[in-house]
N, C-alpha and C positions, 0 to 999 in steps of 0.2 A: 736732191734727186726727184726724178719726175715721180706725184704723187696722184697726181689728176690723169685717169685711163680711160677717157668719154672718147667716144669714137674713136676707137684702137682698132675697132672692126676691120674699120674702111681705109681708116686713114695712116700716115707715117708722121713722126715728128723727128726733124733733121734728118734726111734719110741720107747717107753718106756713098754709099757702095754698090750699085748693081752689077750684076752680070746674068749673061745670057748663056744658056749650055743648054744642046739637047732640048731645044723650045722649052726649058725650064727657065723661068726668071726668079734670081735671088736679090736681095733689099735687104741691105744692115740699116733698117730703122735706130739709127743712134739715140736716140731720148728716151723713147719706147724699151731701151736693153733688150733688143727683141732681132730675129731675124726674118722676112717675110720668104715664103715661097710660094710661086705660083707655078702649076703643074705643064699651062701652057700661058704664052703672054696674053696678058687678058686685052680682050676688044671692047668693052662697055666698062664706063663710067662706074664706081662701086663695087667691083669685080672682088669679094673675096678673097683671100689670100686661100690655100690649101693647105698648108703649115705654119708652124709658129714656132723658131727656136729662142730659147733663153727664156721663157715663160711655159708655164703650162697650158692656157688659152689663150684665146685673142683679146679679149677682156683686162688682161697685167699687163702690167707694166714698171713693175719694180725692179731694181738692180737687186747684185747678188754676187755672189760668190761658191759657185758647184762644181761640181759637173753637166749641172742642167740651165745654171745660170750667166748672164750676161751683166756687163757693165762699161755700158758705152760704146757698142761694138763699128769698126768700120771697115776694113777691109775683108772681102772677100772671097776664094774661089774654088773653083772645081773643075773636076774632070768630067762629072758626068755620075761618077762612084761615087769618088772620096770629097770630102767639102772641109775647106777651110775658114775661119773665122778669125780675124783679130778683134779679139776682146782688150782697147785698149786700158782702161781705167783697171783692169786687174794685170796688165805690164805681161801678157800671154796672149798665145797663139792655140784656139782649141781644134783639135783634129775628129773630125768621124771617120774612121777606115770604111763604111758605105757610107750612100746618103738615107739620111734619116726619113725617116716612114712616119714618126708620130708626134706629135705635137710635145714641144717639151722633153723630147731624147734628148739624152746626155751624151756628150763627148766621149772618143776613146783614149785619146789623146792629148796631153796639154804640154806647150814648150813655155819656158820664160819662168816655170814653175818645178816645182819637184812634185805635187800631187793636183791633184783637180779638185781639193776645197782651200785651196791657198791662193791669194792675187794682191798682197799688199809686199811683196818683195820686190823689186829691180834694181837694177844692174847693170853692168858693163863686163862682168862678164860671158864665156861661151854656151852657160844654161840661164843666163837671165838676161832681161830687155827691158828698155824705159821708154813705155808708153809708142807701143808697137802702133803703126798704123796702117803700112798696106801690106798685101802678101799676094805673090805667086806661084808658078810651078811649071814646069816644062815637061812633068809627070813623071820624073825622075830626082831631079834636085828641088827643093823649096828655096823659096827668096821671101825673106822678110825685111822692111822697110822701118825701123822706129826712130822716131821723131824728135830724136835727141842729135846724134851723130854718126849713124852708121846704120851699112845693112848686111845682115845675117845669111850666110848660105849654108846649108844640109846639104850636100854631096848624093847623098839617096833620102828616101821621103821617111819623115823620121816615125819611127814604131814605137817609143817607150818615154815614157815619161821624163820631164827636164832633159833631152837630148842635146848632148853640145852640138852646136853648127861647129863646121868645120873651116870656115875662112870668113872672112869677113871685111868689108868696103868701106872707106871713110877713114879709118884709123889705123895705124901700125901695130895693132895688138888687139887684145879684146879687152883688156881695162883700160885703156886710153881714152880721154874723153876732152878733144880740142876744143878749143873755143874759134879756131881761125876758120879760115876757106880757101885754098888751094888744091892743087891740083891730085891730092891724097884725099885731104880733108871734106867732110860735107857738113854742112848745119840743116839740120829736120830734114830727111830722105821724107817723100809724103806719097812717092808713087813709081811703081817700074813699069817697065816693057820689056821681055825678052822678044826678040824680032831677029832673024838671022843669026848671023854673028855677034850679035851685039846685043848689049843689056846698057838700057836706057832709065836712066834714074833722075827723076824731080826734083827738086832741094828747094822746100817753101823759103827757108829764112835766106839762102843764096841766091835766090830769084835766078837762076838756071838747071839746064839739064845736062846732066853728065853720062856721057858714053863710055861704058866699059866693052872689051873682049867680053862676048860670052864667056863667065868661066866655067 
């Protein structure tokens, strides 16, 4: 794990994920186990970050396993409130029901897990996941993406801890875990779109994108 945190200020190492919301810009600094926030998009070179999640300052950069810590994070999103994080290397999805205010808040919420200092379990099935990597929302149901065989849906935005999804993409069950590619089947879901009617899915190891019905 990254032990070296020299210009952690400024800088991002592998940065995987941004998004824009409410001229807030968010960054899953993946190496860093860090998340960057910036309060507006910054216009100069060197530009501060405003927050820091999964470390306590800007200065760390260790991995972990909390409620306040990261390990390997990439996918991310929000509404604007509520913010999402996939913390892959702990095989979880961390939730804040607001957005965080201070450097180093903790999660209120963690899926893939049954508590928020647990991240070496996953799974195949409906409260666990193997090595999550993107997540969305349509600010009612969540969609998670992990990078095995399948993608995860929550019906409504989930509030408790290890919450089963309730359907899910790529496999005929929630323990099934193919090794093929068909027209059921996916290998590494890496990234979605919901767009209209439709829910647009990535597959790095199938080198195409699959069209579902919104569900």
């Amino acid at each position: 794990r990254q032990t070296d945190c020299s210009d952690t200020r400024f800088g991002s190492n592998s940065a995987h994920d941004l998004l824009l919301v409410d001229d807030r810009l968010i960054v899953s600094d993946n190496a860093n186990h860090r998340v960057l926030v910036w309060d507006q998009v910054p216009t100069e070179t060197e530009t501060p970050p405003d927050l820091v999640l999964g470390q306590d300052d800007m200065e760390s950069c260790a991995s972990g396993t909390a409620a306040n810590r990261l390990d390997e994070p990439v996918g991310v999103w929000s509404d604007g409130n509520r913010l999402a994080v996939v913390d892959s290397q702990n095989h979880r999805v961390l939730l804040w029901n607001s957005f965080p205010t201070t450097d180093g808040q903790p999660a209120d919420v963690v899926l893939g897990q049954q508590d928020l200092e647990s991240g070496g379990d996953q799974g195949q099935g409906p409260a666990t996941m193997s090595f999550p990597y993107f997540v969305t929302s349509n600010g009612n149901q969540l969609f998670v993406a992990a990078c095995g065989t399948r993608a995860l849906i929550w019906d409504a935005f989930p509030t408790e801890h290890g919450a089963e999804a309730d359907r899910v993409l790529g496999e005929e069950n929630f323990t099934a875990e193919s090794e093929v590619t068909s027209e059921i089947h996916m290998q590494c879901p890496s990234g979605m779109m919901l767009h209209g009617p439709h829910l647009f899915v990535a597959e790095f190891d199938s080198h195409r994108l699959a069209v579902f019905e919104a569900p």
